[in-house]
N, C-alpha and C positions, 0 to 999 in steps of 0.2 A: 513469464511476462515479456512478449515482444517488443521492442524499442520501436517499431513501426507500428507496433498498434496500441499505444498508449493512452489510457484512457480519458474523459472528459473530465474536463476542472468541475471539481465541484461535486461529482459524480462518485468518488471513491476514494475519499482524504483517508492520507495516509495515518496508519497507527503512530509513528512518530511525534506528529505533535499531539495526539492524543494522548498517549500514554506522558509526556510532558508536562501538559498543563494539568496533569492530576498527581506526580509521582515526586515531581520535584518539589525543594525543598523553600519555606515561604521565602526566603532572604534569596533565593535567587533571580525571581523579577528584577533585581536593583541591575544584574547583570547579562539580561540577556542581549543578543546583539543586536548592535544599533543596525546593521548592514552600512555603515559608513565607509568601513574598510572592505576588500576585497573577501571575500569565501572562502576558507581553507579546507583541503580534504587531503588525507594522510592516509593510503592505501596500506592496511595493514596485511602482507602475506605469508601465509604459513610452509614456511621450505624444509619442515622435518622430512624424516626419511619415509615417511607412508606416502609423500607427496610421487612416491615412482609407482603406485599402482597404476597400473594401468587398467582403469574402470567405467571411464568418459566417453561416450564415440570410439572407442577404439585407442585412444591414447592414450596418457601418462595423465595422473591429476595436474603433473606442472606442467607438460605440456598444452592442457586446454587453457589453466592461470594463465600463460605466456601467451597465448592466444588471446585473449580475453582481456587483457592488460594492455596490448599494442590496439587491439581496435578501442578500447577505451582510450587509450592518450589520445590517438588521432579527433578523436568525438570531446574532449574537453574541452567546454567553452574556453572564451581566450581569458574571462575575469576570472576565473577559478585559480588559486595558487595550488599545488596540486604535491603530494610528496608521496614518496614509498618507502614503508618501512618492513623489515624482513625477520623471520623470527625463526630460528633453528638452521640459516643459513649457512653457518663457518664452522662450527665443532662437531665433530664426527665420534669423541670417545665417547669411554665411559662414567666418567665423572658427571653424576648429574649436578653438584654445585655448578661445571664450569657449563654445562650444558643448560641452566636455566638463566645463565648471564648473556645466553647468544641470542641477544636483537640488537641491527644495524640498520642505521635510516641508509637507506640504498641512494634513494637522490632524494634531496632535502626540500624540504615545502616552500614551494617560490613560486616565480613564473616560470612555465613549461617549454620546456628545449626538448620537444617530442624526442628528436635522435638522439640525445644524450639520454633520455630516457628510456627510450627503446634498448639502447645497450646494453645498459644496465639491469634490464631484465632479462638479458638475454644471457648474461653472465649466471642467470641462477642453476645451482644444481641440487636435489632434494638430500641433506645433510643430516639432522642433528636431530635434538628433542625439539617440546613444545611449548617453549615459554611463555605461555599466553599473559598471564597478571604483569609479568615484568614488559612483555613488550607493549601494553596498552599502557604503564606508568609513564614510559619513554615518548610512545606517539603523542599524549597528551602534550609533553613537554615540548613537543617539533611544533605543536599547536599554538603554543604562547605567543599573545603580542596583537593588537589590532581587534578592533569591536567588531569584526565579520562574523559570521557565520564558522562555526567550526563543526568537522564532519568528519569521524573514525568511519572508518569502511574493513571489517575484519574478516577476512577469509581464512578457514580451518578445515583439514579435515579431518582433526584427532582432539580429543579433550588436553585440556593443560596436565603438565607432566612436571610442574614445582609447585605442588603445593607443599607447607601448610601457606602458600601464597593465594590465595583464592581470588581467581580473575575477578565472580561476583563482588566480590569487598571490593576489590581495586575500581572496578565499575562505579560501585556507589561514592564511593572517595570522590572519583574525578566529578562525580554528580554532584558531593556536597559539595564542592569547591566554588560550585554555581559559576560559571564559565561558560557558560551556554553552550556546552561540546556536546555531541550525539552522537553514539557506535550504532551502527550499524553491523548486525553479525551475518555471515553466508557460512552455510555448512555443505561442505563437498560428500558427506556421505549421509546417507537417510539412515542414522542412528539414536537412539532415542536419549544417551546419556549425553552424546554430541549437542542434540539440540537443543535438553533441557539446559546447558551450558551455556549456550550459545545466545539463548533466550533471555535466560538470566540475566547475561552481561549487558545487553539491548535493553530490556525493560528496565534498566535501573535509570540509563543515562533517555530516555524517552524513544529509544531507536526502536530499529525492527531486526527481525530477525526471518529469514528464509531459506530453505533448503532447497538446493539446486542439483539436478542431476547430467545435466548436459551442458556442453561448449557456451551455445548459443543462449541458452537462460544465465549461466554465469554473467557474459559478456552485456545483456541486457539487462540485469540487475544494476551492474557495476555503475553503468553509464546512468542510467538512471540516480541513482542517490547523490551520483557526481552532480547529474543536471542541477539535483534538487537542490546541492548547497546553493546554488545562484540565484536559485528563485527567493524571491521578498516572503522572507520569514512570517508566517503567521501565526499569532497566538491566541489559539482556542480559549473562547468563554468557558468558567464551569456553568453548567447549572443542574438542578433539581428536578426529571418530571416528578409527575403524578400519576395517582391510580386511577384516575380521569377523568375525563377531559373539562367539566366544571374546576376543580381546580388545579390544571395544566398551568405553567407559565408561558407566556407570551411573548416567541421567538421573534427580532427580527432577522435581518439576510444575516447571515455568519456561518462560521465554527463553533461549532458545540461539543463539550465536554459531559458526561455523565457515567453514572453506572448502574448496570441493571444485572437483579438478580437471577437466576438460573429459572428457565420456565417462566419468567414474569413477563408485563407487559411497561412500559411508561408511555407516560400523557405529554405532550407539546401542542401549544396550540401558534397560529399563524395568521393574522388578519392579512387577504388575499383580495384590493381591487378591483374592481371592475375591468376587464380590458387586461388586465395582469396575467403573469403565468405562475404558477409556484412549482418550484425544481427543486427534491428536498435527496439525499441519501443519506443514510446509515452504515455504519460499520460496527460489529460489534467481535472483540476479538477475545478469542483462548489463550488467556494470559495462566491461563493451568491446565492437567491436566485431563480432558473431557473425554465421552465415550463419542462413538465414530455415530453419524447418522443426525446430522442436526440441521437445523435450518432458521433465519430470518425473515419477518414478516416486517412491511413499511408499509400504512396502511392509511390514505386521508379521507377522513368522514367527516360529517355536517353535526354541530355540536347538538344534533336531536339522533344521534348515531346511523343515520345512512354512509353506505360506504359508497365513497366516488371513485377511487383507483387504489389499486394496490401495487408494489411490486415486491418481491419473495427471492432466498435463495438457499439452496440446501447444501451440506457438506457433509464427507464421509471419514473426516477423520487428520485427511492430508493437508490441510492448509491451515493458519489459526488466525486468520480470519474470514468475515462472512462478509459482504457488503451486498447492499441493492438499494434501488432509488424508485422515482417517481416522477412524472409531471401533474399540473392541473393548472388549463390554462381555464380563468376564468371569465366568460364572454360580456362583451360592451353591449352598456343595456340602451336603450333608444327612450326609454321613459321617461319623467322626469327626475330632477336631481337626488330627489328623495331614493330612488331607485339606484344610485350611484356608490351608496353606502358600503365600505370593505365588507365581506366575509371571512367570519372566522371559522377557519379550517382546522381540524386537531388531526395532529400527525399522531398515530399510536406505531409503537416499536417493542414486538413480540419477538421472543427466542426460545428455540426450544435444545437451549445447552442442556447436558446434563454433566455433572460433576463424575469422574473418575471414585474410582475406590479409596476410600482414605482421603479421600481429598477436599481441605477447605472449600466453605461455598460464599465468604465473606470473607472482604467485601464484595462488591457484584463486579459482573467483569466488563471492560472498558469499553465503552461506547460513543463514538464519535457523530455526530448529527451536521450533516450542511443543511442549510437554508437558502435558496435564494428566490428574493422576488422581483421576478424581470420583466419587461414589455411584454406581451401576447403573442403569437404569429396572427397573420390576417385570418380571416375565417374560424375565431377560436372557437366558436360553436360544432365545426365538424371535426375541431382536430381531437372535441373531448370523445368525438363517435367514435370509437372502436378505432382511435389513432388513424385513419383515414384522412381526414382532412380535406382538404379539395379532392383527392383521388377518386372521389364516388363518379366523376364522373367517365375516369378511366374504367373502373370497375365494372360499371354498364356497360362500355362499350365492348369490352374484355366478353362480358356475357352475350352479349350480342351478337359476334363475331363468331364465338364457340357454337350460338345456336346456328345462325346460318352455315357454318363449316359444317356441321351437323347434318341437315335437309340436304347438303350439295353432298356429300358424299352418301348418303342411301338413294340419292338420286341417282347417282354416278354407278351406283352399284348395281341395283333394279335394272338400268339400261344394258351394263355390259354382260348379265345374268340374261337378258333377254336376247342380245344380240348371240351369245354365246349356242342358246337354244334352239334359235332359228339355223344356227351354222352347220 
């Protein structure tokens, strides 16, 4: 995911507060954050000794973190308090007791003195074991204090190496504590017990989790989650579809929380109008794990089942999640008022996950729904044609031009064929 090509609000909400507002625990509403206080995000990075492969573009996995970390400080809004904590950084033996006590906040969660930060990562060298449970106990603790937003950010490229400490447990911990904190996980190698790990720790606190194989995706990951602690927290409604669309419930503009089962479809319905647009996506993600080859369907039809637009999108395995959207702008009627009366639109949301081996199919898996309904563009009558819009009349001309280009060149041709013969 590019930092320069970031997608549209509304368009592709993130799994974060999806998996949130369905995982957390009830007594934690009492404490989620007010955003009163300033945003915390606590840079968790993994400095064991695997971190010298060199497997990235060509460099060292630290050397791309150390990359990726300085173009992040410099891109850190100025409201974000921002800290780094480091995990396998100082102990080089063999003792794992001493080797699962090495995490050190490198510079402490404040406001941001880029150069003294920048140093202090520069200072890193890949060291030790992997004490993941114990270092996410500690980040939380740099987190205490102020109703902001709080935001773990955890880079790894090895599974934790203290257990019977189980990062998982310590995840759900810091969950129950209802704190409003959120890990975010990145995994530096495309491993499967990596990820299921990594995953784990994200889904418990409502985070995400992504597997990044290059400089440039690290570095636009990072900034991004950074961004997101600053942005005004929102928290998704649950609700219930149906099997449809008589009795769907009745979205209006928001965040939506639900879950749908493997192969099935749910019902939402949306009163859309006159003059209105409706801009809806879906996200629906592999919180387990699935076979490769799947795809979502986002589909608005007329509550006598005509379909008006769809949008789809298919996966193969590598991502675990799916998203796609829609528009439907609904045209201003010129009749009487009578004729002014909203329509209700049902969004239906099909998946064609299929469950893994062995693997639970309940409960269904998490799916996040935008709604929004917004002014129209002008001319909403052409923009439902085939997304054209006013362009039809470019379009014409477009064929017009090809036809005439057409006749002057067999013209052109015939003549210089003729002149060619008489020579």
């Amino acid at each position: 995911m590019i930092r320069r090509k970031r997608p549209v609000a509304g368009v592709c909400a993130l799994l974060a507060a999806l998996t949130a507002g369905l995982a957390l625990p009830a007594g934690a509403a009492a404490d989620e954050p007010t955003g009163k206080d300033a945003p915390k995000v606590n840079l968790v990075l993994d400095v064991s000794g695997s971190m010298r492969a060199k497997d990235i573009d060509g460099q060292s996995r630290m050397a791309a973190a150390k990359q990726a970390f300085n173009e992040v400080l410099d891109a850190t809004p100025e409201e974000v308090e921002l800290g780094i904590r480091t995990l396998g950084a100082d102990y080089s033996g063999d003792d794992r007791k001493e080797g699962c006590k090495d995490t050190a906040q490198l510079y402490p969660v404040g406001p941001l003195d880029r150069t003294e930060a920048k140093t202090a990562v520069a200072t890193l060298v890949p060291t030790g074991w992997t004490p993941i449970g114990p270092a996410l106990l500690e980040a939380a603790d740099d987190l205490e204090g102020g109703d902001g937003s709080k935001r773990i950010v955890l880079i790894s490229d090895g599974e934790d190496t203290c257990a019977p400490l189980d990062p998982c447990e310590v995840a759900r911990e810091i969950a129950a504590k209802g704190i409003g904190l959120t890990i975010d996980t990145l995994g530096l190698v495309p491993n499967a017990k990596l990820s299921r790990q990594l995953s784990c720790i994200a889904e418990a606190t409502g985070g995400t989790y992504t597997s990044v194989e290059h400089q440039d995706e690290l570095t636009d990951r990072v900034n991004e989650l950074v961004d997101r602690a600053a942005e005004p927290v929102v928290t998704p409604v649950a609700t219930q579809g149906a099997d449809s669309c008589a009795k769907a419930p009745t979205l209006e503009s928001g965040l939506y929380t639900d879950r749908e089962e493997f192969g099935a479809q749910r019902w939402y319905r949306v009163d859309v109008p006159a003059g209105q647009e409706l801009r809806a996506s879906v996200s629906v993600a592999a919180d387990r794990a699935v076979r490769p080859d799947h795809g979502v369907l986002l589909r608005a039809v007329t509550v006598h089942g005509r379909e008006i637009v769809r949008g789809e999108a298919a996966g193969n395995g590598r991502t675990d999640m799916l998203s796609t959207g829609l528009r439907y702008p609904k045209p201003e009627r010129d009749d009487d008022d009578d004729q002014q009366t909203a329509e209700a639109v049902c969004l239906v949301v099909t998946n064609s996950f299929a469950a893994g081996s062995g693997v639970k199919t309940t409960p269904g898996l998490p799916l996040e729904l935008t709604v929004d309904v917004v002014d129209g563009p002008d001319g909403a009558d052409d923009v439902a044609s085939f997304g054209l819009g006013r362009g039809w009349w470019l379009l014409g001309a477009l064929i017009l031009t090809g036809f005439v280009a057409g006749l002057l060149w067999g013209w052109l041709s015939r003549w210089r064929f003729a002149v060619w013969r008489t020579n």
